[in-house]
MOPAC internal coordinates of N, CA, C and O (Angstrom, degrees):
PM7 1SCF
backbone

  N    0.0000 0     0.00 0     0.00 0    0    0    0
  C    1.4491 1     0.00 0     0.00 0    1    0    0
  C    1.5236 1   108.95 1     0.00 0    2    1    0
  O    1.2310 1   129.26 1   -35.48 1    3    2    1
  N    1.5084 1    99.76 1   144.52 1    3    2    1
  C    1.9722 1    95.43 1  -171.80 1    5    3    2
  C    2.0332 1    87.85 1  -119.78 1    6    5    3
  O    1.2310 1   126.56 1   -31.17 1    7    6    5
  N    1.1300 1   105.00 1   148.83 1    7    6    5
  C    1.5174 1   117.89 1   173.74 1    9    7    6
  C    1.8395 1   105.13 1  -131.69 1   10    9    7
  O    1.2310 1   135.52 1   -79.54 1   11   10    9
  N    1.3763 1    87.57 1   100.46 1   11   10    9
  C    1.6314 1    80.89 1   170.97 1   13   11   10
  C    1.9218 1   105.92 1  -143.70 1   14   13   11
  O    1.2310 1   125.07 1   -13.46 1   15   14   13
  N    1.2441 1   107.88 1   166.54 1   15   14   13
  C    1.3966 1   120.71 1  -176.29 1   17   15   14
  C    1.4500 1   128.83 1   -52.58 1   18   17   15
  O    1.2310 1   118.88 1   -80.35 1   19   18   17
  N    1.7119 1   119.74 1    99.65 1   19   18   17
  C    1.7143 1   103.34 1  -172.01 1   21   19   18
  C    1.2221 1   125.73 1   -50.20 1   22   21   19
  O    1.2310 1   109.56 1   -49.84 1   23   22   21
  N    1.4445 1   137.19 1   130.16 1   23   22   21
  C    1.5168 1   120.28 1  -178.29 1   25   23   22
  C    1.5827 1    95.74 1  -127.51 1   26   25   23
  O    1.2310 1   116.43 1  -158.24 1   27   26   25
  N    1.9776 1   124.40 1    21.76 1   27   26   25
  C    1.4941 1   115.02 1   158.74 1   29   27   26
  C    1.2620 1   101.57 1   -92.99 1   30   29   27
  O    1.2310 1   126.43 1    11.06 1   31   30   29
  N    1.5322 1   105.24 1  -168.94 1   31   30   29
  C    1.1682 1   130.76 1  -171.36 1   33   31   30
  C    1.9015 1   105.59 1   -61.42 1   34   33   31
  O    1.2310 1   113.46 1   -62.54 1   35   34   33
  N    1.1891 1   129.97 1   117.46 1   35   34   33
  C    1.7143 1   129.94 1   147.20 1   37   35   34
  C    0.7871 1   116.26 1    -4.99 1   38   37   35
  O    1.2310 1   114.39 1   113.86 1   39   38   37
  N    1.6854 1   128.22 1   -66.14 1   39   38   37
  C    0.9636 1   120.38 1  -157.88 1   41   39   38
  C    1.2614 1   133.06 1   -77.94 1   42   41   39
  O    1.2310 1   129.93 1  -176.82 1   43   42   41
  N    1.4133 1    98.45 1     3.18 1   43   42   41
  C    1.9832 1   117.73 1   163.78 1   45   43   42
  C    1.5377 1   118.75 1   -72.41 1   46   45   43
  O    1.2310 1   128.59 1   165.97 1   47   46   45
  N    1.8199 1   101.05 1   -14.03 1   47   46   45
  C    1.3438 1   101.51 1  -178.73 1   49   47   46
  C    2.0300 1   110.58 1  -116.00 1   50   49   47
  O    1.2310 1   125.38 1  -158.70 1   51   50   49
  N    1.1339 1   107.27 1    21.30 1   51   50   49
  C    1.5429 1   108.97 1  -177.86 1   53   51   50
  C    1.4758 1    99.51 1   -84.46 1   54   53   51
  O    1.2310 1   103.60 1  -175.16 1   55   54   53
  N    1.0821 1   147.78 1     4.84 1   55   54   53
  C    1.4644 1   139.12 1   126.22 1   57   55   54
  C    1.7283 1   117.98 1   -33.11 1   58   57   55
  O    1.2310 1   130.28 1    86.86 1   59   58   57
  N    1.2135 1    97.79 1   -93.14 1   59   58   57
  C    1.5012 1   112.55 1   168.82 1   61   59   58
  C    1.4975 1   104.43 1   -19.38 1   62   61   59
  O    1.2310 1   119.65 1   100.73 1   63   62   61
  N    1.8754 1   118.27 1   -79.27 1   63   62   61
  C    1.1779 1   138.00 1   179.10 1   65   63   62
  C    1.6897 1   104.25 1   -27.57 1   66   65   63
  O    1.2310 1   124.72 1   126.98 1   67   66   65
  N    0.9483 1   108.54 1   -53.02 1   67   66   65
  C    1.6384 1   109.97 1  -170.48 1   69   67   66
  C    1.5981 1   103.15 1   -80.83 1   70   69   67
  O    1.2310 1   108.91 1   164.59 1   71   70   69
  N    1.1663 1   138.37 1   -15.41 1   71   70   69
  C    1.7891 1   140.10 1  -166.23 1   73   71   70
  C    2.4068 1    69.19 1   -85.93 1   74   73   71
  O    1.2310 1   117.19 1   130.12 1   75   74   73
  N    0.9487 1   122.94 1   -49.88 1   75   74   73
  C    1.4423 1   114.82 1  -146.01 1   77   75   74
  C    1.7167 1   104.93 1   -79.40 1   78   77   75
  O    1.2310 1   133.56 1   161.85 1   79   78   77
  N    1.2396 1    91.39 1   -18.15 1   79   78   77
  C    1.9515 1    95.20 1  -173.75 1   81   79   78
  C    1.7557 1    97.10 1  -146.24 1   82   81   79
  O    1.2310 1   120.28 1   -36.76 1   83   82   81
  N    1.4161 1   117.07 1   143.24 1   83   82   81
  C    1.2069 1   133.67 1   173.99 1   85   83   82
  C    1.6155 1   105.71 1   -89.32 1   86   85   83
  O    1.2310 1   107.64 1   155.55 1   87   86   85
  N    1.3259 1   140.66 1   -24.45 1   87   86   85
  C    1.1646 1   130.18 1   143.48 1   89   87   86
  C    1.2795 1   150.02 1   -49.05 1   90   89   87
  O    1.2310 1   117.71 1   -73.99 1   91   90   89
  N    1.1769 1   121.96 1   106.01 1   91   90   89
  C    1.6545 1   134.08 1   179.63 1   93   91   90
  C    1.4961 1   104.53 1   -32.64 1   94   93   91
  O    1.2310 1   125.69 1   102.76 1   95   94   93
  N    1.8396 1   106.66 1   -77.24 1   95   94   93
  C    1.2832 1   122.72 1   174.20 1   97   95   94
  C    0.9503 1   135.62 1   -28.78 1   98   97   95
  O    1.2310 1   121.14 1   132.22 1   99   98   97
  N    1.4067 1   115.42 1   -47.78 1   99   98   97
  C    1.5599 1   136.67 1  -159.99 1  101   99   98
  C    1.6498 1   102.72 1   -84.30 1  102  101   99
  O    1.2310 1   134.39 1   140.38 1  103  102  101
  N    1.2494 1    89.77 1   -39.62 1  103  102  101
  C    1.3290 1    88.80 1  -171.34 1  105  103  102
  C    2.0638 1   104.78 1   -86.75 1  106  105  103
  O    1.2310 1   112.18 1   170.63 1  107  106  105
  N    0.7261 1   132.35 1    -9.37 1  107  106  105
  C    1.4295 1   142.36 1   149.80 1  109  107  106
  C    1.2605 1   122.26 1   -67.70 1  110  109  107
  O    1.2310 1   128.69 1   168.31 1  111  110  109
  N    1.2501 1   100.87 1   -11.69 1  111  110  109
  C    1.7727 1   111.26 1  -169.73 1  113  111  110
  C    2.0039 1    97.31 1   -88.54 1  114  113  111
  O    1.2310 1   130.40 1   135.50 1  115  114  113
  N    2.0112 1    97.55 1   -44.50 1  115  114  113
  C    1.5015 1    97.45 1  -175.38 1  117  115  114
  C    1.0747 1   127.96 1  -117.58 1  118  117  115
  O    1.2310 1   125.74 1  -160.26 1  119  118  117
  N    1.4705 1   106.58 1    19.74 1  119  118  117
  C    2.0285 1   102.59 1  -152.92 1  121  119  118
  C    2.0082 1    78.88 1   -84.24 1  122  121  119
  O    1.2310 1   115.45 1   168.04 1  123  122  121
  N    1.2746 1   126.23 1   -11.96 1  123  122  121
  C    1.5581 1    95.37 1   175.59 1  125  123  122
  C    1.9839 1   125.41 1  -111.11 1  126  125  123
  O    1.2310 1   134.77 1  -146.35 1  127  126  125
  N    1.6803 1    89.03 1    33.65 1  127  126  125
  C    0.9177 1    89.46 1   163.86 1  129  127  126
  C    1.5714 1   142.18 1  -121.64 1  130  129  127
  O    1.2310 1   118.75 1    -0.80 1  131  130  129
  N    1.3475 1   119.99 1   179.20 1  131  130  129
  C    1.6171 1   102.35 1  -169.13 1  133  131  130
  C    1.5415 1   124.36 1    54.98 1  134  133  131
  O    1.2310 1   115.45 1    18.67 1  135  134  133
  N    1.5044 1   126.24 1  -161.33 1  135  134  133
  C    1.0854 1   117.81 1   174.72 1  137  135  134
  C    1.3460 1   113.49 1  -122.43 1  138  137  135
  O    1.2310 1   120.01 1   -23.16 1  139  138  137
  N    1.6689 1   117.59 1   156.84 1  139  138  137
  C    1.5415 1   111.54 1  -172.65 1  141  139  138
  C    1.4670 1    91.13 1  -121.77 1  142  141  139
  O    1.2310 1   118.74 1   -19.94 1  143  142  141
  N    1.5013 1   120.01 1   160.06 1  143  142  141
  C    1.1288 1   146.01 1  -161.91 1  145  143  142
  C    2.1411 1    88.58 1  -133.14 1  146  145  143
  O    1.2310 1   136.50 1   -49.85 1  147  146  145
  N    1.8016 1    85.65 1   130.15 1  147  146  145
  C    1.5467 1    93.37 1   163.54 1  149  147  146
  C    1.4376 1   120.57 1  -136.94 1  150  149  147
  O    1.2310 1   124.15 1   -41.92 1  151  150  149
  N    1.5566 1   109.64 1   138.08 1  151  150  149
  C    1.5950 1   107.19 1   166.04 1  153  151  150
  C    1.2186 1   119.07 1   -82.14 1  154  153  151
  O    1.2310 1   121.19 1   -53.30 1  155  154  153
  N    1.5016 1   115.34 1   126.70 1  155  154  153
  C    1.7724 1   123.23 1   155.83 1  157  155  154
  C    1.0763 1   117.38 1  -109.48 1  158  157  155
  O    1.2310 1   115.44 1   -10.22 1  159  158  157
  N    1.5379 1   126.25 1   169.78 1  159  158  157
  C    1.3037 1   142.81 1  -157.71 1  161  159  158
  C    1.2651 1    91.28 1   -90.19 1  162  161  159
  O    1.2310 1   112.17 1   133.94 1  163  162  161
  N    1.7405 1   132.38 1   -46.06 1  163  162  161
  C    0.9756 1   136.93 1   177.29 1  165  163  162
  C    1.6178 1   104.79 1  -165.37 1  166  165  163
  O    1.2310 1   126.45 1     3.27 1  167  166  165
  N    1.4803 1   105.20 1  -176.73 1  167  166  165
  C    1.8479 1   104.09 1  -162.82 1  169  167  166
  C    1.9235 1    94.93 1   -59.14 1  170  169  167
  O    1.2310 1   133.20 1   -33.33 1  171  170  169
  N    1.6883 1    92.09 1   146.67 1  171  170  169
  C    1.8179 1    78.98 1   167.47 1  173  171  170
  C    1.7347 1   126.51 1    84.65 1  174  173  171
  O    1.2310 1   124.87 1   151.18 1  175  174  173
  N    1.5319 1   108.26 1   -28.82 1  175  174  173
  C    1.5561 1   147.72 1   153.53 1  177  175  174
  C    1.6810 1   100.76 1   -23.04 1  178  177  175
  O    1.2310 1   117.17 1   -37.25 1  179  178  177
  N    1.3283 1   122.99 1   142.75 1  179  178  177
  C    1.2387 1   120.03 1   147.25 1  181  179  178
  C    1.4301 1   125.66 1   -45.63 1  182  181  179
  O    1.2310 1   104.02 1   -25.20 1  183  182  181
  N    1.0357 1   147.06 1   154.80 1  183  182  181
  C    1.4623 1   139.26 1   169.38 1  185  183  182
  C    1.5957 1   107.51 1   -84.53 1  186  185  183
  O    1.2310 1   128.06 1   -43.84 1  187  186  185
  N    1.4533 1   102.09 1   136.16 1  187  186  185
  C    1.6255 1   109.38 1  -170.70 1  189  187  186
  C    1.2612 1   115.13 1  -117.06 1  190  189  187
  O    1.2310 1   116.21 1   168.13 1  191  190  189
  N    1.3366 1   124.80 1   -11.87 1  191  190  189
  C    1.3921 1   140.66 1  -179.45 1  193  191  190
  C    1.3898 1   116.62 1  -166.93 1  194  193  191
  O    1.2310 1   123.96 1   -32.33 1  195  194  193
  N    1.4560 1   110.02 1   147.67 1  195  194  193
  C    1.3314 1   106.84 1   178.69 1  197  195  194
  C    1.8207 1   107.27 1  -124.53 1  198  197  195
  O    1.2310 1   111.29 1   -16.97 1  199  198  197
  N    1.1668 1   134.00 1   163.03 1  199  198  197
  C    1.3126 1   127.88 1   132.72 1  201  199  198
  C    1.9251 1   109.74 1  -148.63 1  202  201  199
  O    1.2310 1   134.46 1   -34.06 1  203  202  201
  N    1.5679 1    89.65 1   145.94 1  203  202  201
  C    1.3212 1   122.63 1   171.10 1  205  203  202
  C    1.1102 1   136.94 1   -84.28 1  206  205  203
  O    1.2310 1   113.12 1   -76.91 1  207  206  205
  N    1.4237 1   130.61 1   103.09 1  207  206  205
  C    1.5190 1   137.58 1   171.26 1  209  207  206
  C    1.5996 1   122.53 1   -88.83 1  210  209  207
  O    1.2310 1   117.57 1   -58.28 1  211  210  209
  N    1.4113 1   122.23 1   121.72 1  211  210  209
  C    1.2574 1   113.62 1   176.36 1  213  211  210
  C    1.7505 1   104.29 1  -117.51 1  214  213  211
  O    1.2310 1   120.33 1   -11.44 1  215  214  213
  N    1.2121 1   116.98 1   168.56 1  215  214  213
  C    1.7271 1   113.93 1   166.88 1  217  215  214
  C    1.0963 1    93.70 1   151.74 1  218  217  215
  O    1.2310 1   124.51 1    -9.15 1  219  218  217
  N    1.8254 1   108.94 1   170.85 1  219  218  217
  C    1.5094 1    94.76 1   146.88 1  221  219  218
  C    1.1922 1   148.56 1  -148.23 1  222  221  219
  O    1.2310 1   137.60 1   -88.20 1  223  222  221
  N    1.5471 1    83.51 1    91.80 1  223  222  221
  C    1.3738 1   102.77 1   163.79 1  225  223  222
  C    1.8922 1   108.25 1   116.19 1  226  225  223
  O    1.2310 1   121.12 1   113.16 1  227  226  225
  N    1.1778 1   115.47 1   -66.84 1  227  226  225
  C    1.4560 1   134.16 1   130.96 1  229  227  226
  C    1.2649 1   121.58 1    12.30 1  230  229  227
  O    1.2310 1   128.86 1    91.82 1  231  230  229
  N    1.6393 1   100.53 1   -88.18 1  231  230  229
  C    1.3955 1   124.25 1  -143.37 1  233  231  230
  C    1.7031 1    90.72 1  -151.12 1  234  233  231
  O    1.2310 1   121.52 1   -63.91 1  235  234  233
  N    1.5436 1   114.70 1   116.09 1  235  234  233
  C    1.3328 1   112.75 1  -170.49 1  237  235  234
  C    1.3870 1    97.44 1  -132.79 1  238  237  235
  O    1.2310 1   121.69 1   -25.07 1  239  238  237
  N    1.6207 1   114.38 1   154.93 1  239  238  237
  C    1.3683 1   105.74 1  -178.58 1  241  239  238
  C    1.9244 1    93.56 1  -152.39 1  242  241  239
  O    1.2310 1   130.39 1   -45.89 1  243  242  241
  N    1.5476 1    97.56 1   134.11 1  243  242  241
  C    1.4330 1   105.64 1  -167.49 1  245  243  242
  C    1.4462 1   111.13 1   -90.82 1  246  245  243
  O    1.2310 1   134.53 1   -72.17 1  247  246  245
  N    1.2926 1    89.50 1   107.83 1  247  246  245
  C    1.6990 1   117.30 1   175.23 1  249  247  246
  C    1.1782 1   140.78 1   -51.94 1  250  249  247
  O    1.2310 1   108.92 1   146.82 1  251  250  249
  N    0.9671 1   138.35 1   -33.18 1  251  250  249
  C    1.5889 1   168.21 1    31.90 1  253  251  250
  C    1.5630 1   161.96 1    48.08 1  254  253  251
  O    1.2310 1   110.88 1  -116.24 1  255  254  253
  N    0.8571 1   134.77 1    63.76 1  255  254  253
  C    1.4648 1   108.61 1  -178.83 1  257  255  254
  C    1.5307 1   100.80 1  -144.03 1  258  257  255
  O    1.2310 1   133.58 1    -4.89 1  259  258  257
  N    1.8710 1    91.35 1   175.11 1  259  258  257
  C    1.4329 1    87.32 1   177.24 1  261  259  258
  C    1.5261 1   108.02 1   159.32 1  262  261  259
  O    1.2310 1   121.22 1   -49.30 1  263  262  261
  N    1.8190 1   115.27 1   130.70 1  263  262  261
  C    1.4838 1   108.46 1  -149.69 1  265  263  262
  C    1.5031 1    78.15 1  -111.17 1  266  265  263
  O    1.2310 1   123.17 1   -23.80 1  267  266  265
  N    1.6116 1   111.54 1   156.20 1  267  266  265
  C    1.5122 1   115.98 1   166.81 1  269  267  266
  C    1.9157 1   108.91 1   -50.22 1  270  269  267
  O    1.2310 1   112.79 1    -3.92 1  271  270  269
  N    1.2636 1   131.22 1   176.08 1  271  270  269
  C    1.1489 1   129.81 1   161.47 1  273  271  270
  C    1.5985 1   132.52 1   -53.21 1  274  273  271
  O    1.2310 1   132.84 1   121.59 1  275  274  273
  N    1.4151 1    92.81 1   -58.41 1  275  274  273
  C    1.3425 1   117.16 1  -169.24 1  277  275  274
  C    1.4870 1   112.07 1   -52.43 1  278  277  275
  O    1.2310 1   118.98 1   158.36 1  279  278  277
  N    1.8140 1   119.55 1   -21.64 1  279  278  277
  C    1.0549 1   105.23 1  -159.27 1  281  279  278
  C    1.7411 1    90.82 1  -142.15 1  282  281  279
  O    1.2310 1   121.95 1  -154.56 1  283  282  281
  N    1.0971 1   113.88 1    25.44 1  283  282  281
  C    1.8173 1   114.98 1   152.70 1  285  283  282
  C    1.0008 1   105.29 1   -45.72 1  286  285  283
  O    1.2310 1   116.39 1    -7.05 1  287  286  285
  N    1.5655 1   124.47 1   172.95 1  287  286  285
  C    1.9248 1   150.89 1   175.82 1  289  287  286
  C    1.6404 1    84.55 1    49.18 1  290  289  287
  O    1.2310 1   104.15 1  -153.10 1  291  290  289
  N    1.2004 1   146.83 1    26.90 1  291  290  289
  C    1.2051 1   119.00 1   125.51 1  293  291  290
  C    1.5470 1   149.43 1  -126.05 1  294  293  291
  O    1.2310 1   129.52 1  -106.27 1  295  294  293
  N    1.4291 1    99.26 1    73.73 1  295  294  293
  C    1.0392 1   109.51 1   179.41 1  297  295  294
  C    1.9454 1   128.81 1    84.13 1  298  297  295
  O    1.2310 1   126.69 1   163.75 1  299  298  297
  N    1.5393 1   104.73 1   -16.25 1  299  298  297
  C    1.4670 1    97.03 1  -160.53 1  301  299  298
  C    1.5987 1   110.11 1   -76.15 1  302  301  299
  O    1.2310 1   124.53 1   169.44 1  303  302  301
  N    1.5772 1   108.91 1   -10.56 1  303  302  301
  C    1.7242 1   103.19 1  -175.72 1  305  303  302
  C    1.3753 1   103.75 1   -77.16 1  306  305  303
  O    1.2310 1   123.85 1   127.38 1  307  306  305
  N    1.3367 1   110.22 1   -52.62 1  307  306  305
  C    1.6267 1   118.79 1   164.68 1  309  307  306
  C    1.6731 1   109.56 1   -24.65 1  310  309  307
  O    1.2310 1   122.35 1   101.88 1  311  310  309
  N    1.6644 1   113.11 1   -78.12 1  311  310  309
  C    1.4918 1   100.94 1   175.82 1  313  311  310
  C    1.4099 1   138.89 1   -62.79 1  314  313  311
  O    1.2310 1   124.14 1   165.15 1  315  314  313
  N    1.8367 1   109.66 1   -14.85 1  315  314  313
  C    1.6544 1    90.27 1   159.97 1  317  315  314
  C    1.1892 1   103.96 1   -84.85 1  318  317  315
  O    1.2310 1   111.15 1   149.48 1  319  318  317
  N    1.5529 1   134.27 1   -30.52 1  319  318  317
  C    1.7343 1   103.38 1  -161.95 1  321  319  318
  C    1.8027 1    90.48 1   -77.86 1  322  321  319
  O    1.2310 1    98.69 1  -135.19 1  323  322  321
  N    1.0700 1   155.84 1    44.81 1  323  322  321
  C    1.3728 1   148.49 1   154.86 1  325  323  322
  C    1.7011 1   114.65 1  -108.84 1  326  325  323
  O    1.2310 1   136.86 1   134.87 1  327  326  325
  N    1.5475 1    84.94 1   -45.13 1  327  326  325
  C    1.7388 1    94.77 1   163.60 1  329  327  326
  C    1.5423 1   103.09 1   -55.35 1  330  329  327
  O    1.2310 1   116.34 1   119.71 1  331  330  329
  N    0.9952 1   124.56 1   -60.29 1  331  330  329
  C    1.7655 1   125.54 1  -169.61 1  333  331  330
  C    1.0494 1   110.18 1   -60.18 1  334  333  331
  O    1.2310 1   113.69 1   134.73 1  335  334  333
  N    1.1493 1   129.53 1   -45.27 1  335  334  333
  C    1.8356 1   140.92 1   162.63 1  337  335  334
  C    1.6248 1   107.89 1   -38.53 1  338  337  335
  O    1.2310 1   108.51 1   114.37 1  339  338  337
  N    1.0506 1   139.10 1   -65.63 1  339  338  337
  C    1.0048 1   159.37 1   161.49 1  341  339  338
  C    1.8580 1   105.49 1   -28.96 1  342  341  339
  O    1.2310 1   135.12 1    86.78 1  343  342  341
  N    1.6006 1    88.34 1   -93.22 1  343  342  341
  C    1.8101 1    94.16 1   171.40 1  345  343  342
  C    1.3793 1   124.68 1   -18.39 1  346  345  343
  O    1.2310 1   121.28 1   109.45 1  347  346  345
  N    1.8221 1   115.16 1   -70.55 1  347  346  345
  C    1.2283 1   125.78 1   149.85 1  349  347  346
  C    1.6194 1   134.43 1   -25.06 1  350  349  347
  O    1.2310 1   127.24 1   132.29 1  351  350  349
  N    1.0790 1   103.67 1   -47.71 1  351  350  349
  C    1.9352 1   103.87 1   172.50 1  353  351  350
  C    1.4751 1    97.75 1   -80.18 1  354  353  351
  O    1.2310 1   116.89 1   127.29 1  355  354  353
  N    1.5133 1   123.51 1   -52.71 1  355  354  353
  C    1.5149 1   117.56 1  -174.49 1  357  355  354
  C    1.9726 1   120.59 1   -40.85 1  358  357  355
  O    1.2310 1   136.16 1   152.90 1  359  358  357
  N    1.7293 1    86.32 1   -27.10 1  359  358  357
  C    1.6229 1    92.85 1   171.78 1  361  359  358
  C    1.3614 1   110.16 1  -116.50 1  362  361  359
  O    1.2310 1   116.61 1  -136.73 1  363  362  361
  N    1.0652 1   124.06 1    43.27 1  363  362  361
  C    1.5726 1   129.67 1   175.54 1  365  363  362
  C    1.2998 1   131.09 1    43.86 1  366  365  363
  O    1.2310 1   122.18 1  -154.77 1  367  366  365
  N    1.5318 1   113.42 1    25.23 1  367  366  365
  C    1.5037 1   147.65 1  -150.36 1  369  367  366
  C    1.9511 1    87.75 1   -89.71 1  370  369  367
  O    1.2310 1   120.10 1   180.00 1  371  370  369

């Protein structure tokens, strides 16, 4: 599994966005903020999970998340919030 930083368009991920919040609004209010972190199977991969960090910069708090269905109990929430754990100390967050 590869976890690296989305840099397309959001709106490829308002699936995901919506599995994490039952709000339309809300989630229109943040899906463009901060940065989101995605799991793939491999480079190029469908996207299988997402999670969202907003703050700034400082003090960050993950907004977000959320693994497709099909592929819960294994492991992928675990590896982005560890990836983000990581990221976060790497920037003194």
């Amino acid at each position: 599994m590869l976890i690296e930083t989305w840099r397309g368009d959001r709106a490829a991920l308002l699936p995901l966005f919506e599995l994490a919040d039952d709000s339309p609004a809300q989630v229109a209010a943040y899906i463009g903020l901060g940065e989101v972190l995605v799991a793939l199977e491999a480079a190029g991969s469908d996207v299988l999970g997402h999670l969202q960090l907003v703050g700034d910069g400082e003090a960050l708090e993950l907004k977000s998340m959320a693994v497709i269905a099909a592929r819960r109990g294994e492991g992928i929430g675990r590896a982005l919030v560890e990836a983000a754990i990581a990221g976060c100390r790497a920037r003194g967050a």
